[in-house]
C-alpha positions as CSV (number, residue, x, y, z in Angstrom):
1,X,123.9,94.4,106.7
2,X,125.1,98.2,107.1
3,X,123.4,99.9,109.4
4,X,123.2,103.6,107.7
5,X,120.8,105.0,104.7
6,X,120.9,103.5,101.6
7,X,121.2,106.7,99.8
8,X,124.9,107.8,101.1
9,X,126.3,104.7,98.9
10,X,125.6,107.0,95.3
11,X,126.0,110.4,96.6
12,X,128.7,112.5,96.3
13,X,130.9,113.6,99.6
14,X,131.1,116.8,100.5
15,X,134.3,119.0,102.0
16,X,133.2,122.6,102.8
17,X,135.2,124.4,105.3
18,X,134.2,124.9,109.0
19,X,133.5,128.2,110.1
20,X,136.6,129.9,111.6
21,X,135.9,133.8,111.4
22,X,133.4,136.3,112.0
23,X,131.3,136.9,108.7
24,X,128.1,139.5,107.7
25,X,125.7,138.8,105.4
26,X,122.0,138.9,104.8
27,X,120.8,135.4,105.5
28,X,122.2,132.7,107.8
29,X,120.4,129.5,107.1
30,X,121.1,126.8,109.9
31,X,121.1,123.6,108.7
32,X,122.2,122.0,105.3
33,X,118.6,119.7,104.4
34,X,117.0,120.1,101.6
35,X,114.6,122.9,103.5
36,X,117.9,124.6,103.9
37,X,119.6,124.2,100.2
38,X,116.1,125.0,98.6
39,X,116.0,128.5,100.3
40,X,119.4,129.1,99.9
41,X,119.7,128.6,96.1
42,X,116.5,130.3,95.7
43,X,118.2,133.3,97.5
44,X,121.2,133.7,96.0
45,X,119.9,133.2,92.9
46,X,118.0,136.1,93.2
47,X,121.1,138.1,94.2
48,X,121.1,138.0,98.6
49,X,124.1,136.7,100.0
50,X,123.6,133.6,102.3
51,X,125.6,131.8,104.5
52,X,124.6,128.1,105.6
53,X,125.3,126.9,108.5
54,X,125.5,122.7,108.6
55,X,126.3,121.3,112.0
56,X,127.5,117.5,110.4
57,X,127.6,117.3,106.3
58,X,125.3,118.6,103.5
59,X,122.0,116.0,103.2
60,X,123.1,113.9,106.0
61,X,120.9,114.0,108.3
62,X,117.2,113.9,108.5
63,X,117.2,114.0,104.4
64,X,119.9,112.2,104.0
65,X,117.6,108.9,106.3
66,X,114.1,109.3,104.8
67,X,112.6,107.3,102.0
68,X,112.6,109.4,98.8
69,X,108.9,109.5,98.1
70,X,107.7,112.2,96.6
71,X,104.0,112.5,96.3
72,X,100.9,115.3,97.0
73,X,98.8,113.4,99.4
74,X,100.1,113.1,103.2
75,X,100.1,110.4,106.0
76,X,97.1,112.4,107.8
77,X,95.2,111.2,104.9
78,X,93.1,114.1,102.7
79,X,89.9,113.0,103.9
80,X,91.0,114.1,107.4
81,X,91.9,117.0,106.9
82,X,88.9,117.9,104.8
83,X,86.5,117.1,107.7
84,X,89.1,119.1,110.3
85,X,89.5,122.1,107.7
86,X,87.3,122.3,104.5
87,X,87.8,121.3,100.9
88,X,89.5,125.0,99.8
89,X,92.5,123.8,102.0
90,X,92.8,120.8,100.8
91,X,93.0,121.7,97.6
92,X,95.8,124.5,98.2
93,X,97.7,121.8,100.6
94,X,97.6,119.2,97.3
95,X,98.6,122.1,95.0
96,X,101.5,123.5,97.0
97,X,103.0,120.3,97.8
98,X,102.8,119.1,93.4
99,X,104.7,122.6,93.0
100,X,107.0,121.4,95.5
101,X,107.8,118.7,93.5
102,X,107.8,120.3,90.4
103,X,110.6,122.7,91.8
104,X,112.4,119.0,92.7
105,X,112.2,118.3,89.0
106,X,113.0,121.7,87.1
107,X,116.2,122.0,89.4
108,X,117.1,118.4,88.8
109,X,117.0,118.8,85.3
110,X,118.8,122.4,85.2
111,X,121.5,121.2,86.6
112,X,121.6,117.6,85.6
113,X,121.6,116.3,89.1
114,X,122.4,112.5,88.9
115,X,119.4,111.8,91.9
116,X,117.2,108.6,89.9
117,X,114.3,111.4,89.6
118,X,111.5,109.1,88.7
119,X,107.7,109.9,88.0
120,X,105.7,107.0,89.3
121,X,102.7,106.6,90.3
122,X,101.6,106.5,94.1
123,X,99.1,104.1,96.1
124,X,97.3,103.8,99.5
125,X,96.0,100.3,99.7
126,X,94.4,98.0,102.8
127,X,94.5,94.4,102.9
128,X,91.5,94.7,105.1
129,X,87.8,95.1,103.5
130,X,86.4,96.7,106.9
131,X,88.6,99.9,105.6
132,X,87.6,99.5,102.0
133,X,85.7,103.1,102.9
134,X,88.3,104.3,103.9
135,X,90.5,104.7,101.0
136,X,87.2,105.6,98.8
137,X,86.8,108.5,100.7
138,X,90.5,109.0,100.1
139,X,90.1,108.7,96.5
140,X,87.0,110.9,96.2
141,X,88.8,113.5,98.4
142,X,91.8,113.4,96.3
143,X,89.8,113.8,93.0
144,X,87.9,116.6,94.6
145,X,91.1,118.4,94.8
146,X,92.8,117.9,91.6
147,X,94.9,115.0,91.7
148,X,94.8,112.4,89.2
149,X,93.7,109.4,91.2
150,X,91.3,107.1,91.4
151,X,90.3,102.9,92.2
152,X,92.6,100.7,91.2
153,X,90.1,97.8,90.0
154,X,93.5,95.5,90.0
155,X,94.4,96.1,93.4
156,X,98.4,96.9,92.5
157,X,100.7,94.0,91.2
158,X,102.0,93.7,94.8
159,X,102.9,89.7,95.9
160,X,100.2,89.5,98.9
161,X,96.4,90.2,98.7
162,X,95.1,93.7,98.8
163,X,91.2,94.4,99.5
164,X,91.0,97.8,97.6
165,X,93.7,100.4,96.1
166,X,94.0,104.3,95.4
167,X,96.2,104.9,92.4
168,X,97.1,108.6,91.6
169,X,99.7,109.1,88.7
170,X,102.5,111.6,88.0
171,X,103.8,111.5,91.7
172,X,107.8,111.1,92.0
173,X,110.9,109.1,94.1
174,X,114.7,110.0,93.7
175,X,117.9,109.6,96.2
176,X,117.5,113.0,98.5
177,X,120.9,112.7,99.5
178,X,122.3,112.9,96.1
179,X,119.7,115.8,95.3
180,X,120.8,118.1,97.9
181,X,124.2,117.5,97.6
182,X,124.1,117.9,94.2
183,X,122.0,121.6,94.9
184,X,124.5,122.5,97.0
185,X,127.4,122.0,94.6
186,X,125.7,124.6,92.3
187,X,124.5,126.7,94.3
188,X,128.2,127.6,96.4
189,X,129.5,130.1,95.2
190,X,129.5,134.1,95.4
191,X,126.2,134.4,96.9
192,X,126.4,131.2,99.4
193,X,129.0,130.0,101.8
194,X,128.1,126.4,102.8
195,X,129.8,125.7,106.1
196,X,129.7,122.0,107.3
197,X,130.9,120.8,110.7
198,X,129.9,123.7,111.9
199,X,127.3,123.5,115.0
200,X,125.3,126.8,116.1
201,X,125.5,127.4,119.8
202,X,123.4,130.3,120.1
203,X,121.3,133.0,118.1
204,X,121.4,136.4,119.9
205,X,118.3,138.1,118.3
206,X,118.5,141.8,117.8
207,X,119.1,144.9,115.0
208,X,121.3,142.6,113.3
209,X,120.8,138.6,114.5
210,X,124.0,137.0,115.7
211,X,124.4,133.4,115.1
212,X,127.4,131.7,117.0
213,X,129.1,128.2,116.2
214,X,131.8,126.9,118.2
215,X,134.7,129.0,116.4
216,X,132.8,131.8,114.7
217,X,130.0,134.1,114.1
218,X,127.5,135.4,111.5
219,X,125.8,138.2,111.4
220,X,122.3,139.0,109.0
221,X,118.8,140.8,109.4
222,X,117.6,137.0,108.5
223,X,117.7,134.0,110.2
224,X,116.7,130.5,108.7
225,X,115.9,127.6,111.3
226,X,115.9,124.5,108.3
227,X,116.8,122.0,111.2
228,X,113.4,119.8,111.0
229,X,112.8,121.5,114.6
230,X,113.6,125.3,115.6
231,X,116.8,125.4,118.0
232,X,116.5,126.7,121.2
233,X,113.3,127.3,123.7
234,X,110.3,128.1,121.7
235,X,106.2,128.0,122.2
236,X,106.4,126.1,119.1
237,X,108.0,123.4,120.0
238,X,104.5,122.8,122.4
239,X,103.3,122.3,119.1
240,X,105.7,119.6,117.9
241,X,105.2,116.3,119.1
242,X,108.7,114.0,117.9
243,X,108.8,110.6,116.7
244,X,111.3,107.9,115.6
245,X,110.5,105.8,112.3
246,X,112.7,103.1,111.0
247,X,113.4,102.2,107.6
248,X,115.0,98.3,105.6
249,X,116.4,98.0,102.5
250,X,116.2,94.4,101.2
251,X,117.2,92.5,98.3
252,X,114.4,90.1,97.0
253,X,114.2,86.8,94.9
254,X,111.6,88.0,92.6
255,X,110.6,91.1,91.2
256,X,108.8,94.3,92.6
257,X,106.1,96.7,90.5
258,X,107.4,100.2,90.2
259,X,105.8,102.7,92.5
260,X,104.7,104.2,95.9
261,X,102.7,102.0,98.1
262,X,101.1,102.7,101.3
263,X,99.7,99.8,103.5
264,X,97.0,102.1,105.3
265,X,95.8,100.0,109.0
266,X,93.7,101.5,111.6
267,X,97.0,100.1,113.8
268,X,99.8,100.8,111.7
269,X,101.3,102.2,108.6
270,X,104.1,101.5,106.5
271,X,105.4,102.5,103.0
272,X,106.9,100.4,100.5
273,X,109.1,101.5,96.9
274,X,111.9,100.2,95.1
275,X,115.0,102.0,93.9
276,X,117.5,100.6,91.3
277,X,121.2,102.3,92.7
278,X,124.3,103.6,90.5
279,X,125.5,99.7,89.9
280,X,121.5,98.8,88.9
281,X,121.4,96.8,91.6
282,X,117.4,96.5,93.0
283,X,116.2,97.1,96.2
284,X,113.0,97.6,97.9
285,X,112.5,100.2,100.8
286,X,110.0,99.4,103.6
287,X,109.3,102.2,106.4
288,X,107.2,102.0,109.4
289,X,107.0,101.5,113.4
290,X,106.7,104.8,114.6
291,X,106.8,106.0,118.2
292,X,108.2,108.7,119.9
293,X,111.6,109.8,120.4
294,X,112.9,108.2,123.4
295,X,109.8,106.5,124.5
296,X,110.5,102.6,123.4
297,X,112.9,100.6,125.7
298,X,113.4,98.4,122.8
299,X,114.3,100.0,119.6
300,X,115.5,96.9,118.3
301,X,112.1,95.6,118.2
302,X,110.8,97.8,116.0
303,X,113.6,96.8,113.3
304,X,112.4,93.1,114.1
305,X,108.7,93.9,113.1
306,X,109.5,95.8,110.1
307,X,111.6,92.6,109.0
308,X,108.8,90.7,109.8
309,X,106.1,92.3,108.0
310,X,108.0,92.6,105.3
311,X,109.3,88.8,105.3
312,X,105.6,87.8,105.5
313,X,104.9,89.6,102.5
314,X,107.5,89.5,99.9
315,X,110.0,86.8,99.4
316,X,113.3,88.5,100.9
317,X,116.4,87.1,100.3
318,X,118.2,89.9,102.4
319,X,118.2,92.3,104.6
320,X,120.7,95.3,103.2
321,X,120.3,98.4,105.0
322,X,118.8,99.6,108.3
323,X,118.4,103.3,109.3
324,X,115.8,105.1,111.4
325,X,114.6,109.0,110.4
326,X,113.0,111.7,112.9
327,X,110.1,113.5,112.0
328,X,107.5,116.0,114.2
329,X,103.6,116.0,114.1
330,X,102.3,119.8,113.9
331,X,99.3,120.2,116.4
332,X,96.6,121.3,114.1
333,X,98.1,118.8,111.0
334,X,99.2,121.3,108.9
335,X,103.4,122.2,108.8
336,X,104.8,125.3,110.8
337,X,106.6,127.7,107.4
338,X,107.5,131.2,107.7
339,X,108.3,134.0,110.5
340,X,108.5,133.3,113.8
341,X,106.1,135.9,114.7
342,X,104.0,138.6,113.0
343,X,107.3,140.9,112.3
344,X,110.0,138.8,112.8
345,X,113.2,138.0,110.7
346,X,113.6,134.8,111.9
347,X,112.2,131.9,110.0
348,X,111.7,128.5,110.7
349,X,110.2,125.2,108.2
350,X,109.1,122.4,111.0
351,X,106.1,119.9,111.5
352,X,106.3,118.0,108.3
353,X,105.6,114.8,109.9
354,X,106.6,111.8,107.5
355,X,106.1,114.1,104.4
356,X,109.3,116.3,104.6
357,X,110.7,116.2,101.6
358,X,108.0,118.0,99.7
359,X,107.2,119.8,102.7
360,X,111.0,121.0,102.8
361,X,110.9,121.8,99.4
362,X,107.8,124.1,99.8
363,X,109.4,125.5,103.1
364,X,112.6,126.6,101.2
365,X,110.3,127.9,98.5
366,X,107.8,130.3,100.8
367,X,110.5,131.4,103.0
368,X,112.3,132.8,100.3
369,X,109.5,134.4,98.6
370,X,108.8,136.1,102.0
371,X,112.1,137.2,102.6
372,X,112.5,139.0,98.6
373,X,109.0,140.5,99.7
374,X,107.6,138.2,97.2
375,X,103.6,136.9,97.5
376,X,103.1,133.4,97.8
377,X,99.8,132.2,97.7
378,X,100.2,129.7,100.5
379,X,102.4,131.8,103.1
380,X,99.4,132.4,105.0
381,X,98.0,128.9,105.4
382,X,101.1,127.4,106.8
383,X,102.8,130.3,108.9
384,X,103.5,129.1,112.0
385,X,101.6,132.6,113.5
386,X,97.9,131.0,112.2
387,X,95.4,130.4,115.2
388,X,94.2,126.9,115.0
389,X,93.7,126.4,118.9
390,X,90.4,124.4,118.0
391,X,91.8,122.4,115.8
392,X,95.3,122.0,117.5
393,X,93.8,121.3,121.1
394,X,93.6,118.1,121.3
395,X,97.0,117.1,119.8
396,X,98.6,120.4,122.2
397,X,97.3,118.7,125.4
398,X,98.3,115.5,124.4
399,X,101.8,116.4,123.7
400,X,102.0,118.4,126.4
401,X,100.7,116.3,129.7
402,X,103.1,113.4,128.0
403,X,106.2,115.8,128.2
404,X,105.1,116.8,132.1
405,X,104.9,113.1,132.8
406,X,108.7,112.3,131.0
407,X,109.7,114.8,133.6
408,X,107.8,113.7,136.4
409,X,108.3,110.1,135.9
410,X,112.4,110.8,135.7
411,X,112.4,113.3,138.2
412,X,112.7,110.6,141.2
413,X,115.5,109.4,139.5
414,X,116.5,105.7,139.3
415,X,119.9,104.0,138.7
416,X,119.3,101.3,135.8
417,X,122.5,99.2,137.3
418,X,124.4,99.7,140.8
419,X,128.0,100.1,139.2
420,X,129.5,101.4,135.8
421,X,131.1,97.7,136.1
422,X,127.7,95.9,135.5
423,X,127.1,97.4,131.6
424,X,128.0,95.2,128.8
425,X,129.8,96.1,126.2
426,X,127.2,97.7,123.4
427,X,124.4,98.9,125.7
428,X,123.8,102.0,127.7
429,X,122.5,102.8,131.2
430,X,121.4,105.5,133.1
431,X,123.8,105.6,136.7
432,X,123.3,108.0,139.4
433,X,127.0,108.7,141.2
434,X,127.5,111.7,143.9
435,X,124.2,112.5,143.7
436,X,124.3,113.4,140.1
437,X,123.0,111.4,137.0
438,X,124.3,110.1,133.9
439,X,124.5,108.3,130.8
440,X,127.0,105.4,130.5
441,X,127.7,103.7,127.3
442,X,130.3,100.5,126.7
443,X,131.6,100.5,123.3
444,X,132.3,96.5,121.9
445,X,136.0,97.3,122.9
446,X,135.2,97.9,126.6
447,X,135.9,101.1,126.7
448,X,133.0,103.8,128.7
449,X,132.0,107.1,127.4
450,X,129.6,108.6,130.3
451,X,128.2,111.8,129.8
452,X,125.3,114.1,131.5
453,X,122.1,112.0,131.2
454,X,120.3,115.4,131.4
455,X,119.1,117.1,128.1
456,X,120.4,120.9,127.5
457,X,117.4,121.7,125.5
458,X,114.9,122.1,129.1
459,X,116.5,119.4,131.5
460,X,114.9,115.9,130.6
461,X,116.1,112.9,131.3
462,X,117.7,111.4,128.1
463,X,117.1,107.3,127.4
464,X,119.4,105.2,125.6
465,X,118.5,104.1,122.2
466,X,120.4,100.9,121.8
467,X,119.9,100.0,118.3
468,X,120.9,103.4,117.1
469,X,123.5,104.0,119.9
470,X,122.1,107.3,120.5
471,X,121.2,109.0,124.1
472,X,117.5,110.2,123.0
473,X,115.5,112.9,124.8
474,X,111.6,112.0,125.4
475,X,110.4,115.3,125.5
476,X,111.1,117.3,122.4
477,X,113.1,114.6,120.6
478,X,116.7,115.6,121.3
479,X,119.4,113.3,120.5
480,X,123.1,112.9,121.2
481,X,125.4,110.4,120.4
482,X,127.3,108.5,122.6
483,X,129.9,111.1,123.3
484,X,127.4,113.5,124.0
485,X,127.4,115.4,120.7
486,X,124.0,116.9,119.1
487,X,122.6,114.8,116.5
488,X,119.4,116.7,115.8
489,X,116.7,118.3,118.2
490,X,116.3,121.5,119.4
491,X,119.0,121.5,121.8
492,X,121.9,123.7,121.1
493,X,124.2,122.1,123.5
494,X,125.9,118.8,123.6
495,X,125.8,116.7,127.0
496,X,129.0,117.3,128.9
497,X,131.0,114.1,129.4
498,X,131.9,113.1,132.6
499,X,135.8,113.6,132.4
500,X,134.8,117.6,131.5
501,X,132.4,118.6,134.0
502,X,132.2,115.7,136.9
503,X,130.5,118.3,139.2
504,X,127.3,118.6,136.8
505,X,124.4,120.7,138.4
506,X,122.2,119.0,140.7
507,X,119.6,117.3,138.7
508,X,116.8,117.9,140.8
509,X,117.2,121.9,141.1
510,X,117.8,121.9,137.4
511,X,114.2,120.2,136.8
512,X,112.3,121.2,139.5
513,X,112.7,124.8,138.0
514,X,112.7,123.8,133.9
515,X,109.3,122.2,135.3
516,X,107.7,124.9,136.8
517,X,108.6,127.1,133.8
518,X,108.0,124.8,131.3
519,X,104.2,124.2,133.2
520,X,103.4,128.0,133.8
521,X,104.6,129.1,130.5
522,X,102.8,125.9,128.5
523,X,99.6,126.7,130.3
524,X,99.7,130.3,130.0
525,X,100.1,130.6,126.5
526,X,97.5,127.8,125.5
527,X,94.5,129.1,127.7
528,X,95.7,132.7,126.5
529,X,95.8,131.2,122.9
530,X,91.9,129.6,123.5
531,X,90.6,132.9,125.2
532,X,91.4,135.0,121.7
533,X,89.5,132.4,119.6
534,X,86.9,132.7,121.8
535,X,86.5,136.1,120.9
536,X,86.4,135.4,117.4
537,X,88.9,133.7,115.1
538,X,91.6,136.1,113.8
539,X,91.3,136.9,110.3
């Protein structure tokens, strides 16, 4: 079994430089996704010049680990959202998202990009009757806003009994990481300078933006955050709540029917297609478990249950691939797209929950309409300046008191083992030594890497995610590998290893003040936030 996306094995590699110099230009985009690729071939082909900024390699990171569904309903279901908004915005969500992936389509077939684009038609199904309702409110809801969908009297051709079935046609799969990579190819060039290995450190905002990496800088009036979360310290990020989702691709013994399938459960979730690779080998795709970042003691066990639910269902006669992907739940249920604030030139595409390819598309697609100073009809319903606090309060606290208690439970800090003798090779613990506290992995050979168990984004505590090997953050979903290096999060900085910086700062000054502030400022802006809508809703 190989423990990485199943995508990487028919995508191209990629070799662009690392950024050396000092550059100007008009736009930096940070981060080389397919939120990132979108906006910058949509900019350059429109004649700005672009630089993008990729901190690993082009599509290998959060696009490179989700499923490859492509489809205009979302996993907070339509028939939510019509009862938390109204039927006008359901409609323009369904609408923007099927441009999104007719964009997907026009650009795979302009440039011939070999990505197994496939229309195929999409299902949410329940093996339970007592939610039969449930998914014919979904389909009613769906018709109502102009998908083609209905019952499916059959119930799907899947190999287990299903109690009821929305079908709706013409949705899409393909291989993400082959898409973007292949965007990217044709899209370098004059107008765009694709950078990979190239981290950002730091955006120094002003008249023009600076963006830093660790050898060079960029300057441009625009700034792109396509990083699934904004970098840095940001009041949206109170917004965001992170989770972890894990992903198998199996081999079976019989056949699979073609298509999208979601298992809807009042107590879990999980998605289910099949994708044929470059050697037309078959495989089906199952994702699910979901929790947040940093929260589960046992990762593994998540991998186990999604073996066994799809064991119980299908007759497996392998288990191929394991991965897991990252995504962030917006407050109010709708993505963040657009400026920063009311005048800003810094952008950002973030709160796609499980949805973010489409959603990444679409992001790529408004951002650059409002950076030519073109319309777009859906700017205004997803920029991240919108003032949903009725609708986003009860997600917002939510989020919020469970990121004061990470801190709070961590902040009397405990030593998971007494000495850096007592960890076994492949697992990780957290060891306080000198008064300071850290993060101590043994690799299979015996060797220790022990870096800062404190997270550079606002001083968490970061918990080791053993079946990934990863040192994960619990607050805003912050990772780092096991030598400390950023693997996605809004943290800018990697953690210091112990051989670097032995005399780390004192854990408990550094969160006793990241607390306070992080309190005082959360609470400020959020009762400040509810006292405008009070006044009336801002048109």
């Amino acid at each position: 079994m190989k423990t990485d996306s199943i995508w990487r094995q028919d995508a191209d590699q990629t070799f662009y430089p690392t950024l050396q110099t000092e550059m100007e230009t008009d736009v930096v985009i940070i981060g080389g996704g397919i939120t990132g690729m979108t906006a910058a071939h949509l900019l350059a082909t429109a004649g700005k010049r672009v630089v993008v900024l990729e901190a690993l390699k082009v599509a290998e990171s959060t696009t490179g680990y989700s499923t490859g569904n492509l489809y205009a309903p979302v996993g907070s279901y339509l028939n939510v959202l019509e009862k938390k908004y109204d039927p006008e915005t359901v409609k323009a969500l369904v609408a923007s998202r099927s441009a999104a992936i007719d964009q997907i389509e026009r650009l795979t077939q302009q440039f011939g990009i070999d990505c197994h684009f496939k229309r195929i038609p999409f299902y949410l199904l329940t093996e339970h009757e007592a939610e039969d309702a449930f998914i014919r409110a979904e389909t009613e809801t769906a018709q109502a806003a102009g998908l083609p969908a209905y019952l499916d009297e059959s119930k799907s051709a899947l190999p287990f009994p299903i109690s009821s079935a929305m079908r709706v046609e013409n949705q899409a799969q393909f291989n993400p990481m082959a898409y973007v990579k292949g965007l990217a190819a044709h899209t370098a060039g004059p107008n765009c300078q694709i950078f990979e290995n190239s981290q950002v450190t730091y955006v120094e905002e002003g008249s023009p933006n600076v963006v830093h990496t660790e050898h060079g800088k960029v300057r441009a009036k625009q700034v792109i955050h396509a990083t699934h979360t904004p970098k840095g310290i940001w009041f949206l990020h109170t917004l965001l709540g992170p989770y972890r989702e894990y992903a198998l691709a199996v081999s079976l013994n019989s056949p699979y029917p073609e298509g999208t399938f979601w298992d809807f459960h009042a107590m879990h979730h999980h998605s289910m297609r099949t994708y044929v690779n470059d050697a037309g080998e078959p495989f089906l795709l199952i994702l699910g478990e979901p929790h947040k970042v940093g929260h589960q003691e046992d990762n593994e066990a998540s991998f186990r249950k999604l073996e066994e639910f799809a064991r119980e269902r299908f007759d497996v006669k392998n288990v191929e691939y394991r991965w897991a992907a990252q995504h962030y739940k917006p407050a109010d249920s709708l993505p963040y797209i657009g400026r920063r604030d009311k005048n800003s030139e810094i952008y950002v595409g973030t709160g796609y929950e499980a949805d973010g390819l489409t959603f990444g598309t679409l992001a790529g697609m408004i951002i650059s309409d409002l950076i030519l100073g073109k319309e777009n009809q859906w700017a205004e319903m997803y920029s991240p300046t919108r003032h949903n606090p009725k609708k986003a309060a009860g997600k917002f606290i939510k989020e919020n008191v469970d990121v004061m208690a990470q801190y709070l439970k961590d902040l009397p800090y405990r030593s998971q083992v007494e000495e850096l003798a007592d960890i076994k090779p492949g697992d990780g613990k957290n060891i306080e030594m000198d008064g300071k506290n850290y993060g101590a992995y043994r690799d299979d050979t015996g060797k220790l890497h022990v870096v800062s168990a404190v997270c550079t984004h606002m001083a968490c505590l970061v918990h080791f995610n053993k079946a990934e090997k990863s040192w994960d953050c619990p607050c805003h979903g912050s990772r780092f590998g096991v030598d400390g290096k950023v693997l996605e999060g809004p943290a800018y900085l990697d953690l210091s290893r112990m051989e670097d910086k032995p005399a780390s700062t004192n854990r408990y000054k550094k969160i006793t003040s990241a607390f306070f502030f992080a309190a005082s400022a959360l609470v400020g802006a959020y009762f400040l936030r509810k006292a405008l809508w009070e006044k009336g809703p801002v048109q």
